[in-house]
C-alpha positions, 0 to 999 in steps of 0.5 A: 229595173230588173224586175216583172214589168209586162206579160204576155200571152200567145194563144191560138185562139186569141178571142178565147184567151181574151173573153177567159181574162177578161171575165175572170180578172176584168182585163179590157183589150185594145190594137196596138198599132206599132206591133203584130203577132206571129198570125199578122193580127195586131198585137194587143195590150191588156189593161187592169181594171183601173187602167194600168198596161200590164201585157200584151196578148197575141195570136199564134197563127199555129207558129209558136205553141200557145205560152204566156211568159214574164218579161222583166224590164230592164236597162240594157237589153243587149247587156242582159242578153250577154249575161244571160248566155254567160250564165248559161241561157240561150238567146232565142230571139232578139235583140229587136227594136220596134218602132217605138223604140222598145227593145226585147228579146227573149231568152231561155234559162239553162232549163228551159224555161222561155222568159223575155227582157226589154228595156222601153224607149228612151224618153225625150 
């Protein structure tokens, strides 16, 4: 836990952003069926040469400015949010849960800088 467990990257050209990571890291993309981006079209997850998940990417749809951001994983992501606004930082979306039971929010440090938190679903 509290650690970089996930990427993700919005681009306003989504196709673009994947055809540049996958020719230059390997990366292979697939829909993510639970989630959409801020442009309505499927999330979807990035996989290391070998198949390991390790982000996701989405279109922007010209909502939010194109950004690639950290999340860190971590075992209460209302509890992080809490100490991240006592520590200074700002809460600028979330807590949200999706359908699969992971929650997230993303949050913004005293200077600025745009990071997420999440805590994945819980496991039967």
């Amino acid at each position: 836990m509290n650690q970089i467990g996930w990427i993700e990257v919005g681009a306003d050209r989504p196709e673009e952003a994947e055809r540049f990571y996958g020719e230059v890291f390997g990366w292979t993309f697939a829909d993510d069926s639970d989630s959409v981006g801020p442009d309505g079209q499927p999330y979807r997850i990035a996989t290391a040469p070998g198949g390991a998940p390790l982000g996701g990417f989405y279109g922007t749809g010209g909502k939010v400015p194109p950004q690639a951001i950290f999340m860190v994983l971590v075992a209460d992501t209302e509890a992080a949010c809490r100490q991240a606004e006592a520590a200074g930082g700002k809460v600028l979306v979330g807590p949200q849960r999706e359908p699969s039971g992971l929650v997230f929010a993303r949050l913004a440090d005293p200077a600025g800088t745009t990071l997420g938190v999440f805590t994945p679903p819980a496991r039967p």
